[in-house]
C-alpha positions as CSV (number, residue, x, y, z in Angstrom):
1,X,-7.7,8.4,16.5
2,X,-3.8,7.9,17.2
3,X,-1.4,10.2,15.9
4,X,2.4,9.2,16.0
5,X,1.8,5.4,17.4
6,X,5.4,4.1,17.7
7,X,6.9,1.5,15.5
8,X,8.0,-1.8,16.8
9,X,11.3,-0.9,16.3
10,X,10.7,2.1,18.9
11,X,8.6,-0.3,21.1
12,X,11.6,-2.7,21.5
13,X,14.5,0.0,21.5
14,X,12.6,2.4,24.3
15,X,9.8,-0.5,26.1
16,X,7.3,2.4,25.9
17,X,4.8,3.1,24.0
18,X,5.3,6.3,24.7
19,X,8.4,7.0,23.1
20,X,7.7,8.2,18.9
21,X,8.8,10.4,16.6
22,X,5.3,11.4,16.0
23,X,3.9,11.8,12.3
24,X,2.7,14.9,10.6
25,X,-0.1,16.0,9.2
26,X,-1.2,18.8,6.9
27,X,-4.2,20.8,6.4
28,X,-7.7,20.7,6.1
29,X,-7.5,16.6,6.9
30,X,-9.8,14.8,8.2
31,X,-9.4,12.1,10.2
32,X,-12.3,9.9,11.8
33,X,-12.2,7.7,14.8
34,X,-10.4,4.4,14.7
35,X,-7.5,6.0,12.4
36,X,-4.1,5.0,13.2
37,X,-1.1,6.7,12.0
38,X,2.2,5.6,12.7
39,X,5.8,7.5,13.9
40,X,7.2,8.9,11.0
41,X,3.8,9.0,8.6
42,X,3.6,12.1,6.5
43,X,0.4,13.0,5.2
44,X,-0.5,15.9,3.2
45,X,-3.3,18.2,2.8
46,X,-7.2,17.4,2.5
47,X,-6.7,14.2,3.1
48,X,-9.6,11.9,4.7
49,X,-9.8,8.8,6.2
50,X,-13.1,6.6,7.3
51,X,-13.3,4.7,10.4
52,X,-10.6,2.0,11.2
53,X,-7.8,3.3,8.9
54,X,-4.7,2.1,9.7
55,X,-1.0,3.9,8.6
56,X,1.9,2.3,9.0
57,X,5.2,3.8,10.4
58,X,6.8,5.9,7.6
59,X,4.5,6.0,4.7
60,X,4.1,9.2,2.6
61,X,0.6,10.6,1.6
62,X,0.3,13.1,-1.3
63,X,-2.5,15.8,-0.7
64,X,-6.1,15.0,-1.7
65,X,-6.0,11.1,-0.8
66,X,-8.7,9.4,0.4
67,X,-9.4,6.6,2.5
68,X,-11.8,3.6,2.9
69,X,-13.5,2.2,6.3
70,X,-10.4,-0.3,7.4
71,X,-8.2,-0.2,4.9
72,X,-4.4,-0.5,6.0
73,X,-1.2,0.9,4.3
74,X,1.7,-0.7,4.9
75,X,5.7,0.3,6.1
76,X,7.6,2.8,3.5
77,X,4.8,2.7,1.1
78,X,4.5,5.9,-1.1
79,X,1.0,8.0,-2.4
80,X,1.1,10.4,-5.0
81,X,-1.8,13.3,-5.1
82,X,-5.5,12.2,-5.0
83,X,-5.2,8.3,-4.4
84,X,-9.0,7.1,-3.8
85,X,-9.4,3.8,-2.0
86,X,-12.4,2.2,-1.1
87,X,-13.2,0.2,1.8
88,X,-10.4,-2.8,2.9
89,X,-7.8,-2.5,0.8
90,X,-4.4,-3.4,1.8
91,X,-1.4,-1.5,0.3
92,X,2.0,-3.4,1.1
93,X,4.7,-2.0,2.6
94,X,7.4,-0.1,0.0
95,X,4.4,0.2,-2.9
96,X,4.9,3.3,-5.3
97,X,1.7,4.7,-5.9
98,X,1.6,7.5,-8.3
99,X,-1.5,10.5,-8.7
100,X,-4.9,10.1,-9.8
101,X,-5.6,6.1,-9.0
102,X,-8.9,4.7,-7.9
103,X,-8.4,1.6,-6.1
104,X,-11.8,-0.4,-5.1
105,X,-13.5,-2.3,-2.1
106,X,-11.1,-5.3,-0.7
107,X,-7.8,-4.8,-3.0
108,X,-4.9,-6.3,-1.6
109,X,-1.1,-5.6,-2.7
110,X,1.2,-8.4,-1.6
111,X,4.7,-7.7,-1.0
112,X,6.4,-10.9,-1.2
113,X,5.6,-14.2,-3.5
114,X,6.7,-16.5,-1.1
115,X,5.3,-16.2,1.7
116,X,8.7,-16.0,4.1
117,X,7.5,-14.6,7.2
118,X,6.4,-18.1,9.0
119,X,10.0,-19.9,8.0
120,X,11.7,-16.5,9.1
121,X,9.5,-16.4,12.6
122,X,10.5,-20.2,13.1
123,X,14.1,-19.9,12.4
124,X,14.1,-22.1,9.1
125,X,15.3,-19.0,7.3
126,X,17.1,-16.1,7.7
127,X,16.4,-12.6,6.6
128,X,18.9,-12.6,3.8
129,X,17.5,-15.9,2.3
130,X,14.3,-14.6,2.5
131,X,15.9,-11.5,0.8
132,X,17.4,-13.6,-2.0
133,X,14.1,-15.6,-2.6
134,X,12.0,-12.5,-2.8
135,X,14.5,-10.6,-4.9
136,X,14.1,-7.9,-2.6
137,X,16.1,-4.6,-2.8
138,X,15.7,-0.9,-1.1
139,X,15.5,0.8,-4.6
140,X,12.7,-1.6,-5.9
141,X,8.9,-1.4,-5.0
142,X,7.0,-4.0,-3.9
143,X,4.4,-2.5,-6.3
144,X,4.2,0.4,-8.9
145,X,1.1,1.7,-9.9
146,X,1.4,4.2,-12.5
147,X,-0.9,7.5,-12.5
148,X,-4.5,7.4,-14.0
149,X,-4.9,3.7,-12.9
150,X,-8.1,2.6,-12.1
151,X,-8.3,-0.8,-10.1
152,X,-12.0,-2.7,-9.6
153,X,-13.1,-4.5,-6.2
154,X,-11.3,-7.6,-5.0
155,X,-7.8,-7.4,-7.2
156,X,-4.4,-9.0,-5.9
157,X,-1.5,-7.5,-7.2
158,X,1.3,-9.6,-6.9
159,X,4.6,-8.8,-5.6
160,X,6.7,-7.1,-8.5
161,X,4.5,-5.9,-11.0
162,X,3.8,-2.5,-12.6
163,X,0.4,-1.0,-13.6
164,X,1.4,1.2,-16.6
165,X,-0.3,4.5,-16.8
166,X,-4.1,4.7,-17.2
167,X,-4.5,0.9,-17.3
168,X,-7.6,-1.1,-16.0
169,X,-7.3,-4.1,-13.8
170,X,-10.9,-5.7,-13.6
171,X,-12.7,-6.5,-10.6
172,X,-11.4,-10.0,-9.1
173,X,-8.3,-9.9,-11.1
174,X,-5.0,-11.6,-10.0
175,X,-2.0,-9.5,-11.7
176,X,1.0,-11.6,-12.0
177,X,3.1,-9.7,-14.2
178,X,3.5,-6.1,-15.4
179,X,0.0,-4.3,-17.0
180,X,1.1,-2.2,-20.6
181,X,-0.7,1.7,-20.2
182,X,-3.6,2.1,-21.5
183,X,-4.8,-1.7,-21.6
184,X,-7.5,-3.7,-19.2
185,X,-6.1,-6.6,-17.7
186,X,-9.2,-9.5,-16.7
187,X,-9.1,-13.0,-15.1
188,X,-7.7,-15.6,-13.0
189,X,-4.3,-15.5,-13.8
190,X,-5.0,-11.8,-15.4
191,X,-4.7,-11.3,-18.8
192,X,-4.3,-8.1,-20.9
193,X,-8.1,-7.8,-22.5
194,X,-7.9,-5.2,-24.9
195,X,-6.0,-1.5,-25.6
196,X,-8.4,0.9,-23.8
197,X,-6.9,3.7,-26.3
């Protein structure tokens, strides 16, 4: 496993992949091969990763978490206490994820609706048009996932919504907007189901 690999930002600042700020990790972890965690990760204690997990620079782990075989959190994202992810799930960079959430097999957060990375990469737009488009802001997650939330194999969460407390997003769902606590939320665009109180 890494510990501490150094951003980009380092990478280009110093030239060497040597230079980081390192990353910190508390007790009774454990960490299996392939695991990645970035300059500036924080990750708290009993926390266990599979093989292939992958921590971006910056992100905060609450005690208890567990991860999936190649899943991948992303830049500045936040985990509450006893987050379970199964295997491949993606969790984009600034998410808010609260305590208690299961998360299954191949869920993927998205942090932008537009898709601005390309155009920014080929000079057809600038960061703060991409900025504008997205609606993006420090103060505002990507994604908010309340405690108690349980989400099923294969969701997409779209960029700006909120999963209310102890809701259910099916398996295969695509969440376009914010999820009510306490409901299930099914389909292709997702739909709130039913009240699960």
């Amino acid at each position: 496993m890494v510990l501490g690999y150094p951003a980009k930002a380092s990478v280009a600042r110093h030239g060497d992949l040597r230079q980081s700020t390192g990353a910190r990790v508390g007790e009774s972890c454990i960490l299996r091969s392939g695991t990645v965690l970035y300059e500036g990760v924080q990750v708290g204690d009993h926390v266990q990763t599979a093989h292939h997990v992958v921590i971006r620079e910056h992100v905060q782990v609450g005690d208890g978490c567990v991860f999936g075989s190649s899943s991948v959190v992303r830049e500045y994202a936040r985990l509450g206490k006893n987050v379970r992810m199964m295997e491949n799930v993606v969790v984009c960079e600034g998410a808010i994820l609260e305590d208690d959430i299961f998360i299954g097999p191949g869920v993927v957060m998205t942090a932008g609706r537009h898709m601005t990375g390309a155009l920014q990469a080929a000079g057809k737009m600038s960061q703060e048009q991409a900025t504008v488009l997205e609606g993006w802001s420090d103060d505002i997650p990507s994604v908010y996932v309340e405690s108690g939330v349980r989400i099923g194999s294969n969701a997409v969460l779209l960029a700006g919504v909120r999963l209310g407390k102890e809701c259910v997003v099916a398996a295969g769902a695509v969440v376009t907007f914010d999820v009510p606590a306490g409901t299930t939320v099914a389909g292709n665009p997702g739909r709130v189901m039913k009240s699960c109180a």
